[in-house]
Structure formats: structure tokens, C-alpha cells
C-alpha positions as CSV (number, residue, x, y, z in Angstrom):
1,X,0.1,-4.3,37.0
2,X,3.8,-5.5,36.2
3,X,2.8,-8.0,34.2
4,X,0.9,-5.6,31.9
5,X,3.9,-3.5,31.6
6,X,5.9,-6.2,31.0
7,X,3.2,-7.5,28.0
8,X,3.0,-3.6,26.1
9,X,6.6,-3.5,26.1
10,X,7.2,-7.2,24.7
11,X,4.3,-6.2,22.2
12,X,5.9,-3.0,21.5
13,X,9.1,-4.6,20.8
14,X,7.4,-7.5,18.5
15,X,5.7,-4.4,16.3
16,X,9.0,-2.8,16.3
17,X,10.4,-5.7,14.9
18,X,7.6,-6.9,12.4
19,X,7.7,-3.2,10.8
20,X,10.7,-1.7,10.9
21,X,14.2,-2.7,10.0
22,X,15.2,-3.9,12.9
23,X,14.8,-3.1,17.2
24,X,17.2,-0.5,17.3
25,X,15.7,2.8,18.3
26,X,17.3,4.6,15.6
27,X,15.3,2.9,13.3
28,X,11.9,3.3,15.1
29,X,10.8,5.6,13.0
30,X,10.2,2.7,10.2
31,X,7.1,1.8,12.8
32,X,3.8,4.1,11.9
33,X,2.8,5.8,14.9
34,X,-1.1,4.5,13.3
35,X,0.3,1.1,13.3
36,X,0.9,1.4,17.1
37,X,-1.7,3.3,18.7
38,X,-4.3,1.2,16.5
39,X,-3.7,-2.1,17.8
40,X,-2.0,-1.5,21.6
41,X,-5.2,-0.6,23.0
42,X,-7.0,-4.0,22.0
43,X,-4.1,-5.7,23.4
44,X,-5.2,-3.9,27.0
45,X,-8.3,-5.2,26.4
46,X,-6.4,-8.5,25.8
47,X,-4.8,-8.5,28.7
48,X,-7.3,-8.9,30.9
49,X,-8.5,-12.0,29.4
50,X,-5.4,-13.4,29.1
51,X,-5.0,-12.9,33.5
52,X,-8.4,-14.6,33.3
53,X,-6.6,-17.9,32.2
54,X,-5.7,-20.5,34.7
55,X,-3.4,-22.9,32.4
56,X,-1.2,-22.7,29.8
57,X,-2.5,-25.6,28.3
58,X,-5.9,-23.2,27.5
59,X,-4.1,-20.8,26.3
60,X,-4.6,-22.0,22.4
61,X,-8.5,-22.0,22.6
62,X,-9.2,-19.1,25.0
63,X,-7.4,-16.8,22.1
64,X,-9.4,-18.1,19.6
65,X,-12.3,-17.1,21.1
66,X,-10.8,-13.9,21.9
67,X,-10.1,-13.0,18.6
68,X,-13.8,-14.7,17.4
69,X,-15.4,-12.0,19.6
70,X,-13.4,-9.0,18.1
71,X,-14.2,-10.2,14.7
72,X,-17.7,-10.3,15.3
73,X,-18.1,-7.2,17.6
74,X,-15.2,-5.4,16.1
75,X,-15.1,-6.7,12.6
76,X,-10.6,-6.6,12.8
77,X,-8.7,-7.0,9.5
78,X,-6.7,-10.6,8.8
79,X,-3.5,-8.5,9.4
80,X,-4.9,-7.0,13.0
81,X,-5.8,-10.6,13.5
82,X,-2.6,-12.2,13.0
83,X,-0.9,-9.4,15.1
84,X,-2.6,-10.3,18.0
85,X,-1.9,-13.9,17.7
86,X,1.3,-13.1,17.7
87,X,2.1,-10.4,20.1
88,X,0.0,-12.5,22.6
89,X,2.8,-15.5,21.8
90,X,4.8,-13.0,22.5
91,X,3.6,-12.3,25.8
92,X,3.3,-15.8,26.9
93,X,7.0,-16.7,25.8
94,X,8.8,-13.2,27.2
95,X,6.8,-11.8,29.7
96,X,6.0,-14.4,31.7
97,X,9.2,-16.5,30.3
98,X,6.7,-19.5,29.0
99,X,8.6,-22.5,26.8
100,X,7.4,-22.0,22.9
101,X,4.9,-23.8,22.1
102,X,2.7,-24.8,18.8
103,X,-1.2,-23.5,19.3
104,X,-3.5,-24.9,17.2
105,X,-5.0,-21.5,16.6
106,X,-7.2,-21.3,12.9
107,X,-5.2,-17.9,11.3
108,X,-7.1,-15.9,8.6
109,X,-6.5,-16.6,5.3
110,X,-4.9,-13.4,3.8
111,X,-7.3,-11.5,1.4
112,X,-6.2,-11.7,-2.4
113,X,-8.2,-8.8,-3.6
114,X,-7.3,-7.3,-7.0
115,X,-6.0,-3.9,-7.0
116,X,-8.3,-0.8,-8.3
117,X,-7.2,0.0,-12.0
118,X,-8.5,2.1,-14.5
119,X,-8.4,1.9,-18.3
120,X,-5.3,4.5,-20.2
121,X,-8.8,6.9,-21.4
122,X,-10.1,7.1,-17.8
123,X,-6.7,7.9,-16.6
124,X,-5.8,10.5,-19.4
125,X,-8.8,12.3,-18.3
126,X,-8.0,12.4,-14.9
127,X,-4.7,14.0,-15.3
128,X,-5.6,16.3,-18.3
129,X,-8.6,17.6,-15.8
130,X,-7.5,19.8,-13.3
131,X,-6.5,23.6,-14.5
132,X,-4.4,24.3,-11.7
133,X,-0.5,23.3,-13.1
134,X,0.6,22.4,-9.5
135,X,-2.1,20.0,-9.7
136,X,-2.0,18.9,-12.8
137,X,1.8,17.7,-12.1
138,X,1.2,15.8,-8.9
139,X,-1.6,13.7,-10.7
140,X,1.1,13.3,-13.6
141,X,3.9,12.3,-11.3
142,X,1.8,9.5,-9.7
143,X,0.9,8.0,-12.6
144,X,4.0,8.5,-14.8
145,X,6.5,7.9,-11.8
146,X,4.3,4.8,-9.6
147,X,5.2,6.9,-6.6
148,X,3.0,7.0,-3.3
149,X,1.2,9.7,-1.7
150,X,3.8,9.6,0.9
151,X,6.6,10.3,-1.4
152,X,5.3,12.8,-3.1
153,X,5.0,15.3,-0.2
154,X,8.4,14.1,-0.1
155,X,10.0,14.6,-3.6
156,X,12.4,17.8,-3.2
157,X,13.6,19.6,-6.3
158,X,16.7,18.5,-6.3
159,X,15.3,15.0,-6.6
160,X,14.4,15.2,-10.2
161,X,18.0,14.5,-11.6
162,X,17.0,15.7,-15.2
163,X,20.6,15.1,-16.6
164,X,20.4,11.5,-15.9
165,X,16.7,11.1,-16.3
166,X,15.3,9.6,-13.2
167,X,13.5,10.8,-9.8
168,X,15.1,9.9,-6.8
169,X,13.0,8.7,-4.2
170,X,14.3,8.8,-0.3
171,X,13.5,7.1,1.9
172,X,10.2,5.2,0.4
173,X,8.3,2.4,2.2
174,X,10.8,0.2,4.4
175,X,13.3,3.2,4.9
176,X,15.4,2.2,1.3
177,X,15.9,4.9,-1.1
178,X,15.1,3.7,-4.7
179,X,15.1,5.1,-8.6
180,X,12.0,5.6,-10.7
181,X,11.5,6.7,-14.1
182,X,11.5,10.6,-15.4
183,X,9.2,10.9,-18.4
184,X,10.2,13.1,-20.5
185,X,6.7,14.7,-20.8
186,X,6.4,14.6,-17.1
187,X,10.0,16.4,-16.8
188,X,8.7,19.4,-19.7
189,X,5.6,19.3,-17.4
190,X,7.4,20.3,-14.0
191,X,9.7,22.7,-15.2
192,X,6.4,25.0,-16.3
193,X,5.5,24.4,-13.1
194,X,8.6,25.0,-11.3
195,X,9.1,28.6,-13.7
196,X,5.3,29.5,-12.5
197,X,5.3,28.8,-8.9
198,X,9.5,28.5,-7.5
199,X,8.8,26.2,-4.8
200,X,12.4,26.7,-2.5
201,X,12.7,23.0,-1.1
202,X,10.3,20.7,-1.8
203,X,8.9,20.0,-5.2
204,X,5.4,20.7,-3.9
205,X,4.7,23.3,-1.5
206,X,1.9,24.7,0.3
207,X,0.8,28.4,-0.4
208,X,2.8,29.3,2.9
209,X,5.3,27.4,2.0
210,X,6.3,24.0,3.8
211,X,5.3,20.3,2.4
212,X,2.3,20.4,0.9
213,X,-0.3,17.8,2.5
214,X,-2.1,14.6,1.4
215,X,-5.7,15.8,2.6
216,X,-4.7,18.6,-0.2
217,X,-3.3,15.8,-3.1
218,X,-6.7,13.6,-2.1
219,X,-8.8,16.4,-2.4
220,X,-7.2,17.1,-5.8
221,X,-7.6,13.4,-7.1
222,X,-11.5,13.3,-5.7
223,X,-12.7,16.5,-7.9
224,X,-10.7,15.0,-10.8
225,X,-12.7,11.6,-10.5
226,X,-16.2,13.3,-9.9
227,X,-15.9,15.9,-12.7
228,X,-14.5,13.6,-15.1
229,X,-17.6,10.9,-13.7
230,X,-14.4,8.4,-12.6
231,X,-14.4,5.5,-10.3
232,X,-15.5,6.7,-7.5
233,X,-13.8,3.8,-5.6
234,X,-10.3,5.1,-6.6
235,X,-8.2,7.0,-4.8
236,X,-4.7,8.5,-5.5
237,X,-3.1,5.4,-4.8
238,X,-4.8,3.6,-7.8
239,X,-3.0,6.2,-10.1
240,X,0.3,4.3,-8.4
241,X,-1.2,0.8,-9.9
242,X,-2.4,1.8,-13.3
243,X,1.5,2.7,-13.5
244,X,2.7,-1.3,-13.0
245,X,-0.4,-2.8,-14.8
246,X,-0.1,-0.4,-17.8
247,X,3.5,-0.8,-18.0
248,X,3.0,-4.8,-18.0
249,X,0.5,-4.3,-20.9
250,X,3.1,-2.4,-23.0
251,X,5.7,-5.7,-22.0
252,X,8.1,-4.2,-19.7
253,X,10.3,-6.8,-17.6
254,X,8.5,-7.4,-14.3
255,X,11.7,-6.4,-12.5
256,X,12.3,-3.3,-13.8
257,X,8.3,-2.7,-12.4
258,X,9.6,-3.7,-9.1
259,X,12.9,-1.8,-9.2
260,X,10.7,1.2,-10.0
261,X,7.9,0.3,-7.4
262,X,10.4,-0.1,-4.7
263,X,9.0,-3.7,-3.9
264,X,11.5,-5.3,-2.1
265,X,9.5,-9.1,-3.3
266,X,8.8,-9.7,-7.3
267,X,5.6,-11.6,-5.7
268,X,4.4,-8.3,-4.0
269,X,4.7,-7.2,-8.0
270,X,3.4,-10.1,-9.2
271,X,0.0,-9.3,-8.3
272,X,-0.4,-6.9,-11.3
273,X,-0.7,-10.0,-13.8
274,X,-3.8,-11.5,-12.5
275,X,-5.4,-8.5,-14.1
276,X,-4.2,-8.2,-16.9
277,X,-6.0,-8.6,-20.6
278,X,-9.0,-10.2,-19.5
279,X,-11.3,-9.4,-22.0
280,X,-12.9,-9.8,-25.3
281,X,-9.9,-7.7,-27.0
282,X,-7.1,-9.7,-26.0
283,X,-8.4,-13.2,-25.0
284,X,-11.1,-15.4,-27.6
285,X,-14.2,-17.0,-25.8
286,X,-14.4,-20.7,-27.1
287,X,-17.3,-19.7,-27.5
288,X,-16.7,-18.0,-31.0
289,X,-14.8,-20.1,-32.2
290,X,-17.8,-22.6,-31.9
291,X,-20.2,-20.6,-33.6
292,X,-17.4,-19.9,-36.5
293,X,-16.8,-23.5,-37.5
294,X,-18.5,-24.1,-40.8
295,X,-19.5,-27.7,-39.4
296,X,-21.1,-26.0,-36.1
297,X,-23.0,-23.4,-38.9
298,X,-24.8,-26.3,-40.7
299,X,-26.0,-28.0,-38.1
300,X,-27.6,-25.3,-36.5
């Protein structure tokens, strides 16, 4: 029972570590409470295979097949995947003080799927959609600002800095506080909202007052999409995307896209240019150019 104590803890301290800023409990918070409670319980499950094995020397195969059966029966993400790898390292090396050692253990390969984006007439119909102003801002600010969900319950008023025309964003994925761009249309569209409905802290308020809530802003963004006939596989976030892959269509500098995305890697920004322009408007199939050559045109 120690021992499986001692394991949570070490686990809990790895999480701590791989999410938030660093292990000091003031800056816990930077660890999703989701995060946690998703993945310790597997790890009790993990426990008791991992008391099931006699050797060390097993250790690299027997979590192999550990993490084979809860892909199978569990079908667990790459990330969930390479968690428990590693807080289970973690266990062997801390909790029961075990020399590091190199497994041979096959890790998922990470998933490069490309992000959700919508074309500039799908997304001007989103926004222009919804007759309720309050609404009609927060779709405007997630597109015009590339701001998450997250941090727009956040936004206060005194957040839009107007003089110096930029929203301030605290305390954004990773705990860092970050700039974003204020659109001018998007600052003449929040003032009419601000004169119609005085919200006293944040920028967006529930009817009683308070932060207003994401089921609320998804709920807003899913009648938008089906009464407009949208993507249904969108969500508020891909608002957030169209923002950096739009931007790179117009030729902005990728790093002022990750300044105003908060992304602390260019690569994590990167991303965005493996969609861009592939199509028949911006890129020429060799094709046509075959069938255009006078020589190609005589011989047919």
C-alpha cells in the first residue's frame, strides 16, 4: 500500500512538472485538474501490474503490453500513451529508487493532423449570423484577435487598451501574459456592445452577472454553423485558426503570428503553412500546362 502512495505522488509530481512551470506549489495551478484526474486512475490500474512483475529486467516488455491492452480496450491518445511510459519510469526510478535505465519500449508516433479551417466567406457568415451583439462580439473577437475559449471568459474591460490598440491577454496557456491585435472594426464593435449591455468586470458577463461560460460561447458558435449550413466539425476553436492561416495568406511574418498566438515555439506555429494555398487558384497542375503546349495540342 506504501508503495502505491509512493507511485501517485512520484506521478503527481512528474505531471506537475511536464505541465506546469515548474514543481512549486504555487504554480500548480498551470496543471488542469482534467489533466490529472484523467490519467491517475489508469495509473491505479497500472499499479497493480507493475507489483505483478518479478524483475526489473521485464520491466520494458510487460509495459508494452500494458499499454497494447489499453489501446485496444481503451483506445488512449499518443499523448495518454507516452504519459504512462513515463510516469511508470518514474515510478521505477523514485519510488522504488531503481538505477535509470533505457527500455526498449515502441512510443507512438505523434499525430500530424491538419488543423480545422474555414474559407474568409464561411467565416464572414459565421460572425455576421447571430443577432444578439454580445454574441456577435465574442465570435468577432476569436477570429479577429486568435484568442481561446479560455481567454475569452477571461478578457476584462480594462483589457482592451484602445489608446494603444491591442488586447491584453493574462494569464494565457502556460501562465505568460501576451499581446494580441485590436482591430479596429472589432474595437467600434465592442464599444456598441459595451454602451448596450455595461458589463462591470469582465468583458463578457452572464445575465446575473459573473464570467460568462464556455457551454454558453459553444452553444453560440454551434447555431451559427448550423443556421449558416457551416462545418459541422468546427468548433470555436477553429475560429482561433482561421485567424493564423488567414493572416499567413495575407503575408504576415510568422513571428508576429506567434507573438499574437502566444506560442511559446515558431514550430507549434509552423503548422499553419502546410495548409496553405493548395488549390487550383494559387498553385498550376502540370497537368495544364501539358494540355496548353501547342506541340502537346497537335499531337493529340
Amino acid at each position: 500500500m506504501l508503495h502505491r502512495v509512493r507511485m501517485l505522488g512520484y506521478f503527481c509530481l512528474y505531471l506537475f512538472r511536464r505541465f506546469g512551470e515548474d514543481s512549486c506549489a504555487k504554480n500548480a495551478a498551470a496543471l488542469t485538474y482534467t489533466t490529472l484526474f484523467a490519467v491517475v486512475p489508469v495509473m491505479t490500474v497500472a499499479y497493480a501490474m507493475l507489483a505483478a512483475i518479478p524483475a526489473f529486467n521485464q520491466v520494458g516488455s510487460q509495459i508494452e503490453g500494458f499499454i497494447y491492452l489499453l489501446i485496444t480496450k481503451y483506445n488512449i491518445s499518443e499523448q495518454k500513451q507516452n504519459l504512462l511510459i513515463n510516469a511508470i519510469k518514474c515510478y521505477y526510478e523514485h519510488a522504488l529508487g531503481m538505477p535509470r535505465e533505457y527500455y526498449t519500449i515502441t512510443r507512438p508516433k505523434k499525430s500530424r493532423n491538419l488543423p480545422n479551417v474555414l474559407s474568409v466567406e464561411e467565416v464572414r457568415l459565421l460572425l455576421n449570423h447571430p443577432k444578439n451583439i454580445k454574441h456577435e462580439a465574442i465570435l468577432h473577437i476569436m477570429y479577429a484577435a486568435g484568442v481561446r475559449i479560455g481567454e475569452v471568459l477571461r478578457l476584462r474591460i480594462k483589457d482592451i487598451r484602445s489608446d494603444d490598440g491591442y488586447i491584453f491577454v493574462k494569464d494565457s496557456k502556460g501562465k505568460k501574459d501576451r499581446h494580441t491585435m485590436l482591430s479596429p472594426i472589432l474595437l467600434a464593435l465592442l464599444r456598441e456592445y459595451y454602451k448596450k449591455h455595461r458589463p462591470s468586470y469582465w468583458l463578457f458577463e452572464g445575465q446575473d452577472g459573473g464570467q460568462y461560460s464556455q457551454k454558453s460561447i459553444q452553444n453560440i458558435y454551434r447555431k451559427a454553423v448550423r443556421e449558416t449550413g457551416g462545418n459541422p466539425w468546427s468548433s470555436p476553436h477553429t475560429l482561433r485558426h482561421c485567424f493564423a492561416t488567414h493572416l499567413m495568406q495575407q503575408g504576415v511574418n510568422i513571428r508576429y503570428i506567434q507573438s499574437a498566438l502566444g506560442h511559446a515555439s515558431s514550430k507549434t506555429t509552423e503548422v499553419y503553412t502546410r495548409i496553405l494555398g493548395i488549390n487550383n487558384k494559387t498553385l498550376k497542375s502540370p497537368l495544364d500546362t501539358l494540355y496548353e503546349t501547342v506541340t502537346f495540342g497537335k499531337t493529340k
